[in-house]
Backbone as CSV, one residue per row, in Angstrom:
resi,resn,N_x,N_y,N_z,CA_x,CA_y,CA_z,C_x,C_y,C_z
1,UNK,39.673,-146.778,-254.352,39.075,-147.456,-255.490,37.564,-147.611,-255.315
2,UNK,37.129,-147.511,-254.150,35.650,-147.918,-254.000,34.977,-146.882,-252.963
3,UNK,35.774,-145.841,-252.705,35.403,-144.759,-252.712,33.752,-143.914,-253.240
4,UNK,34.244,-143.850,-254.494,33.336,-143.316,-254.900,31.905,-143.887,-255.626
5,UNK,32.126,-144.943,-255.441,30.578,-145.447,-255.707,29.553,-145.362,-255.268
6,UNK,28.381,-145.376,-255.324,26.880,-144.908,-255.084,26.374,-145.680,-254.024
7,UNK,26.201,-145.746,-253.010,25.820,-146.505,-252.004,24.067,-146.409,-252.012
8,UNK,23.652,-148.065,-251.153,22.395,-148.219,-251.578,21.947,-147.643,-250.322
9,UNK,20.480,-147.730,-250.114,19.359,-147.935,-248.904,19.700,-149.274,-248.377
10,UNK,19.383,-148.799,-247.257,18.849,-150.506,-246.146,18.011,-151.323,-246.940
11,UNK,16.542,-150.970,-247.031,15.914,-151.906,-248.133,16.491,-152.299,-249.483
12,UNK,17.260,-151.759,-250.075,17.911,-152.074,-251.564,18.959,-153.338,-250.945
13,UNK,19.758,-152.953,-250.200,20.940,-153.805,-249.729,20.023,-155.224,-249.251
14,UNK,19.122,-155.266,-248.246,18.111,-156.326,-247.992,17.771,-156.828,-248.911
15,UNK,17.309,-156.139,-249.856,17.021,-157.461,-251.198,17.867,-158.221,-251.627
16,UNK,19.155,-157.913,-250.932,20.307,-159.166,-251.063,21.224,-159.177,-250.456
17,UNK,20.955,-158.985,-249.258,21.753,-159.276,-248.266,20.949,-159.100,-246.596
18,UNK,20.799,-160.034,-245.914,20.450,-159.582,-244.541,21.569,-159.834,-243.413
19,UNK,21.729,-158.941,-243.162,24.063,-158.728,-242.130,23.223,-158.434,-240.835
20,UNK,23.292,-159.554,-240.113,23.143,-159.060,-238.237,24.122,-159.850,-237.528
21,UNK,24.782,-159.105,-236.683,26.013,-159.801,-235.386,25.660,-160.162,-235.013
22,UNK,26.175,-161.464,-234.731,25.802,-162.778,-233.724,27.187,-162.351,-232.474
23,UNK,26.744,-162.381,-231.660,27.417,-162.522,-230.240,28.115,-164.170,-230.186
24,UNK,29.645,-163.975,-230.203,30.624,-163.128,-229.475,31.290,-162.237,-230.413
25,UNK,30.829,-162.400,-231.697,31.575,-161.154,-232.560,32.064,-162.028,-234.114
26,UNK,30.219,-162.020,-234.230,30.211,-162.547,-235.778,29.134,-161.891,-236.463
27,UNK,29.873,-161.877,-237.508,28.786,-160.998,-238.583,28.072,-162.389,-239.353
28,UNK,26.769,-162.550,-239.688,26.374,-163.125,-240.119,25.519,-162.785,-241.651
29,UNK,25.988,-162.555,-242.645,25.547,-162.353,-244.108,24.705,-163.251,-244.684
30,UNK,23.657,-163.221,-244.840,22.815,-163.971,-245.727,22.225,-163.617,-247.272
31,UNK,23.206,-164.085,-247.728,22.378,-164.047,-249.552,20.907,-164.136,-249.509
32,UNK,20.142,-163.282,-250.472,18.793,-163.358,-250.848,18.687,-164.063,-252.442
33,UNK,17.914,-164.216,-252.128,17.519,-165.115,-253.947,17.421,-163.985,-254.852
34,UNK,17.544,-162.718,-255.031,17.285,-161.709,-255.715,18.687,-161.346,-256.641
35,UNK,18.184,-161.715,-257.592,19.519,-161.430,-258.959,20.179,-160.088,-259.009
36,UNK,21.168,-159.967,-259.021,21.695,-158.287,-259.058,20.986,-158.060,-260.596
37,UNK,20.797,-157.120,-260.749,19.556,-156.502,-262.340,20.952,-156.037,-263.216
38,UNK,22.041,-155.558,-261.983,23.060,-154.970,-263.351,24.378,-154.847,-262.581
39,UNK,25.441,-154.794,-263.127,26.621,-154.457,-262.685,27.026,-153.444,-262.067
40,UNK,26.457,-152.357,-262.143,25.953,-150.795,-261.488,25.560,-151.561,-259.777
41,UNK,24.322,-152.109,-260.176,23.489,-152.679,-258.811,24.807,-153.357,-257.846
42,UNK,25.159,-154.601,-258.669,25.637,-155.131,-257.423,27.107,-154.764,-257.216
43,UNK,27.586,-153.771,-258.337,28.871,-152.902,-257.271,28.317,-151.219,-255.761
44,UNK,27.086,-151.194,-256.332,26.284,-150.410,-255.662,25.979,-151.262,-254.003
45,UNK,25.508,-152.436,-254.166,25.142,-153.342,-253.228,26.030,-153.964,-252.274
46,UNK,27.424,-154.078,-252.910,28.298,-155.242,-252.502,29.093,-153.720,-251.516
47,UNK,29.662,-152.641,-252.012,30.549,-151.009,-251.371,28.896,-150.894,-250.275
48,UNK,28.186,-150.787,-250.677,27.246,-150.492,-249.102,26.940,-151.692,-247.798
49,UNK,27.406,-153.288,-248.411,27.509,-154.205,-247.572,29.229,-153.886,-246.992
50,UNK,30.156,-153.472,-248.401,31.530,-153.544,-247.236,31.755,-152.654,-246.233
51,UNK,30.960,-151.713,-246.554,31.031,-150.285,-245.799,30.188,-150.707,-244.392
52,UNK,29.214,-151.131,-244.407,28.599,-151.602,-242.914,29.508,-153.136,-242.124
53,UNK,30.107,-153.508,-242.819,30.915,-154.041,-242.242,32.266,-153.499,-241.420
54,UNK,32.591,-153.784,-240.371,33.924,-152.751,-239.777,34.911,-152.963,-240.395
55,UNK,36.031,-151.930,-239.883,36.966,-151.654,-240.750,38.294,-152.567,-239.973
56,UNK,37.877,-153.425,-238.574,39.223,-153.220,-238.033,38.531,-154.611,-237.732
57,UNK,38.908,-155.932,-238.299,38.159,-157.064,-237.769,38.591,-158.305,-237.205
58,UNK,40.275,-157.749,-237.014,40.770,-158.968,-236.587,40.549,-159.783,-235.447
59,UNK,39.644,-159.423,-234.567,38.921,-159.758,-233.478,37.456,-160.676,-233.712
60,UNK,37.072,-160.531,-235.272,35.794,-160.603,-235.294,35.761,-161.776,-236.639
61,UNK,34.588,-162.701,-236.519,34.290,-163.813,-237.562,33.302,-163.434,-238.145
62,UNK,33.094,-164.066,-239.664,32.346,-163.635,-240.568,32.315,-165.128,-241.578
63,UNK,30.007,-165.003,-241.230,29.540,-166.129,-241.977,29.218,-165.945,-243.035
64,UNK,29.396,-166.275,-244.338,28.844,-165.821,-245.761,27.709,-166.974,-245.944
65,UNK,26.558,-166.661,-245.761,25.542,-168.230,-245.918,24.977,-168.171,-247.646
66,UNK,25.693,-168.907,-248.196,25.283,-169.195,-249.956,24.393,-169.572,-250.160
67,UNK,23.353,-170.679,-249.097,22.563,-171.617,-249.675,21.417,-170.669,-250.546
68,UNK,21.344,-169.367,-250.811,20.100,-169.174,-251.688,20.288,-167.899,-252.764
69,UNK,21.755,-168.323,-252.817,22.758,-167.041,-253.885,21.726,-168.040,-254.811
70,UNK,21.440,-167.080,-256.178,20.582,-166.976,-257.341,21.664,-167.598,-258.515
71,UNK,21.400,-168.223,-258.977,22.104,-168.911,-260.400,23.058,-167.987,-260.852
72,UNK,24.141,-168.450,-261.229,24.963,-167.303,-262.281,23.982,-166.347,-263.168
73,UNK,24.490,-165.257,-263.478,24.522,-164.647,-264.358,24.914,-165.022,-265.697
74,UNK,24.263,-164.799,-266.787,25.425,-164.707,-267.773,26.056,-163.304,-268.277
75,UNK,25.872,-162.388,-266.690,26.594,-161.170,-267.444,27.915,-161.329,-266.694
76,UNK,28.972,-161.112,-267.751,30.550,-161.167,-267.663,30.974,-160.050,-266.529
77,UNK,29.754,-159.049,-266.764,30.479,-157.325,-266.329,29.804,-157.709,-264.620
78,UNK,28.913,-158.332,-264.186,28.550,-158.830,-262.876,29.081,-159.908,-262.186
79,UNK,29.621,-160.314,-262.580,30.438,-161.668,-262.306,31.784,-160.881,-262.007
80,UNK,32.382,-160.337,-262.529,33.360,-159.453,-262.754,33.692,-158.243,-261.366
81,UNK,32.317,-157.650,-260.769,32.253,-156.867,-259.841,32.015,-158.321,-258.885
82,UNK,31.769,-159.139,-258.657,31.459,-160.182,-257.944,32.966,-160.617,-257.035
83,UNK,33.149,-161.182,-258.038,34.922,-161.630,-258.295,35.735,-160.502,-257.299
84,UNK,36.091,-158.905,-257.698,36.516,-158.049,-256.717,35.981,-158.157,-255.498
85,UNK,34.976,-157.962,-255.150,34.612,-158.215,-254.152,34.826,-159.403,-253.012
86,UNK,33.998,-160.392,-253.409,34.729,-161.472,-252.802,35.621,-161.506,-251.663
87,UNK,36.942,-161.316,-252.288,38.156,-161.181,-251.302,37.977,-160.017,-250.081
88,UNK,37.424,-158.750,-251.020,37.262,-157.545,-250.038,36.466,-157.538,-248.722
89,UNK,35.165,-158.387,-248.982,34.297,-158.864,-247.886,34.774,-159.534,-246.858
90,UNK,35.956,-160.669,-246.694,37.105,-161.647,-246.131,37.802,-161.432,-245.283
91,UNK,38.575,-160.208,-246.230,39.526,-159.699,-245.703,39.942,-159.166,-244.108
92,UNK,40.712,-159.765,-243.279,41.043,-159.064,-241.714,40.159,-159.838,-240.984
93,UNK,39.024,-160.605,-241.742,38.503,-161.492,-240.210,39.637,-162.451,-239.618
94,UNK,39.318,-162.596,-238.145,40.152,-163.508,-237.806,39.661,-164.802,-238.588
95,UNK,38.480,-164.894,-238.001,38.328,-166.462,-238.936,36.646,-166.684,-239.754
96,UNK,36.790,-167.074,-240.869,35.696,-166.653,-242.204,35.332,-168.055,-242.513
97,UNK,33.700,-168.285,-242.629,33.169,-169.269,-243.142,32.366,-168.730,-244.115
98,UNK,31.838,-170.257,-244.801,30.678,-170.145,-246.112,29.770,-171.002,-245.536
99,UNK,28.845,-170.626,-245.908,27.478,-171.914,-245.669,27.206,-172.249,-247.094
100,UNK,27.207,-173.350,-247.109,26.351,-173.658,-248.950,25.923,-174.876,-248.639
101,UNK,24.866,-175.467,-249.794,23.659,-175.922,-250.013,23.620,-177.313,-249.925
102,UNK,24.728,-177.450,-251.343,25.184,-178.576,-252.003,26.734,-178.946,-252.443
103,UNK,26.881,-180.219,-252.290,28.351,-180.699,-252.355,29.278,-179.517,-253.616
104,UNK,28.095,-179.781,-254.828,28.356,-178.770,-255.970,29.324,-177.620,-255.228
105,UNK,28.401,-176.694,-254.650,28.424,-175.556,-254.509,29.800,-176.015,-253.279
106,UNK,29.951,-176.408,-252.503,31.324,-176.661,-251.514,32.508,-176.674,-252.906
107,UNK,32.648,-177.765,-253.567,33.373,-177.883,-254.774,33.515,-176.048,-255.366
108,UNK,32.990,-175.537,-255.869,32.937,-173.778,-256.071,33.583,-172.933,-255.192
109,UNK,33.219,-173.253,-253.948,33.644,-172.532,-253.275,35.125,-172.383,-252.704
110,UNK,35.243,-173.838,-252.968,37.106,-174.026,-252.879,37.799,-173.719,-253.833
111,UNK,37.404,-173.352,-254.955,37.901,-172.623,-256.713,38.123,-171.156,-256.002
112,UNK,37.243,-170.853,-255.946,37.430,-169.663,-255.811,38.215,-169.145,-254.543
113,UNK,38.146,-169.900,-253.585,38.952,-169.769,-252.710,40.719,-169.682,-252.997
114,UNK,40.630,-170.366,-253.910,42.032,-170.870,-254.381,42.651,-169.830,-255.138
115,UNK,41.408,-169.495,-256.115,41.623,-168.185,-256.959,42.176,-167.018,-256.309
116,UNK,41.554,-166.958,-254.884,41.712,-165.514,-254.469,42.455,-165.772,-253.499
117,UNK,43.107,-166.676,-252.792,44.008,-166.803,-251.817,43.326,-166.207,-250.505
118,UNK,42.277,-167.103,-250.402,41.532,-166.314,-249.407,41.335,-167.919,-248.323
119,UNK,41.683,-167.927,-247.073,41.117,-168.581,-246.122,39.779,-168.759,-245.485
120,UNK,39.295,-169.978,-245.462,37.933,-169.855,-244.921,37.217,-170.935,-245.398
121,UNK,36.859,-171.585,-243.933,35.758,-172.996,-244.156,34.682,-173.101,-244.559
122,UNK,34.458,-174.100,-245.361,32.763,-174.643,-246.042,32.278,-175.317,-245.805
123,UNK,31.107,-175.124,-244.763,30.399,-176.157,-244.422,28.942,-176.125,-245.271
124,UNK,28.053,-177.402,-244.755,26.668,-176.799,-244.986,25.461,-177.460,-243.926
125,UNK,26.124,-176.900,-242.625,25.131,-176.949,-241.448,25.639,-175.399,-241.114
126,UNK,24.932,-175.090,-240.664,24.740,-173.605,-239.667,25.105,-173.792,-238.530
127,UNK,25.242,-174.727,-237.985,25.027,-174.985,-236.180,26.951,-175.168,-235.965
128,UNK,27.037,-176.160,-237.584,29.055,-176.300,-237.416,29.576,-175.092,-237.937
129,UNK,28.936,-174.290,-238.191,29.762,-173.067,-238.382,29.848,-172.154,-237.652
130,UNK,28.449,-171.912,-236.606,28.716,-171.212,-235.550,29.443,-171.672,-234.554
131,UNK,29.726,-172.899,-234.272,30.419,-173.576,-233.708,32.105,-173.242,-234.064
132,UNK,32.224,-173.579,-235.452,33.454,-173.126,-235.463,33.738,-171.562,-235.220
133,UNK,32.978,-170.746,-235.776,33.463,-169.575,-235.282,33.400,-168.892,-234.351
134,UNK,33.075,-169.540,-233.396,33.123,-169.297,-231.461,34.130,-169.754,-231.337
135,UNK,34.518,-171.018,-231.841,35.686,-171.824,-231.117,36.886,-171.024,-231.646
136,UNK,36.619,-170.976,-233.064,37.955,-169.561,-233.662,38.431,-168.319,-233.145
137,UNK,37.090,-167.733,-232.382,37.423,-166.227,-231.839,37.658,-166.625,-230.423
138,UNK,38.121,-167.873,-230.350,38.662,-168.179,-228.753,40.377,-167.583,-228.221
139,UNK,40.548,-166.858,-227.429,42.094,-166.623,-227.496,42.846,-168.074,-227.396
140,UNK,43.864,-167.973,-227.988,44.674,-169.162,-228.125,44.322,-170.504,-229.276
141,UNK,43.106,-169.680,-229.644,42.602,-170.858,-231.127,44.267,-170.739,-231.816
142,UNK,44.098,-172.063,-232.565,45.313,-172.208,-233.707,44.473,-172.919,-234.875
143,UNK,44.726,-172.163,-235.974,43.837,-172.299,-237.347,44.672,-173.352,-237.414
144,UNK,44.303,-174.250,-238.780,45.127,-175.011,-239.131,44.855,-175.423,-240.706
């Protein structure tokens, strides 16, 4: 299904997204303030972020940091490629956090969580999330 879509540049993907591994085996994603321009863009953006992400991650944690995702859209057709995604980005980590801003945005993030049947804590310190996801990729962690 996502195959064949147009994959971006390093700099294109950077304008909204900066992905570097944190040691012991976390990917760390940071939203940029930069609006996807079109539905093209950010299914273009989102298949070249899943694609640099590995394929086999049950070993490995993954931070999604929100605090500087850009206002909704009011386009339906971007929101829409948003939505698919989501889950796809998630998917196979052992254990998945969010960083966000504001209580608001925690409240959102558990909607959608719910929506997509997707696991994964919301904090909004950086320091308790790396925290948790060291302590998660510990052998013998038990989620709960």
């Amino acid at each position: 299904m996502y195959d064949n879509i147009a994959h971006v540049s390093d700099d294109e993907l950077a304008a909204h997204w900066q992905i570097t591994f944190v040691p012991p085996g976390i990917f760390r994603c940071v939203r940029q303030a930069r609006q996807y321009a079109s539905a093209t863009e950010a299914e273009s953006v989102l298949a070249t972020m899943n694609a640099r992400l590995p394929v086999v991650r049950h070993t490995l944690g993954i931070m999604l940091d929100a605090r500087f995702t850009p206002a909704p859209t009011q386009d339906p057709n971007i929101d829409a490629v948003i939505i698919r995604y989501r889950k796809k980005l998630f998917e196979g980590f052992a254990a998945a956090a969010i960083l966000v801003k504001t209580a608001a945005g925690t409240m959102q993030v558990w909607k959608q969580a719910k929506q997509d049947g997707v696991v994964y804590r919301v904090f909004n310190r950086e320091d308790a999330v790396m925290e948790y996801l060291c302590r998660a990729l510990e052998p013998g962690f038990v989620h709960d």
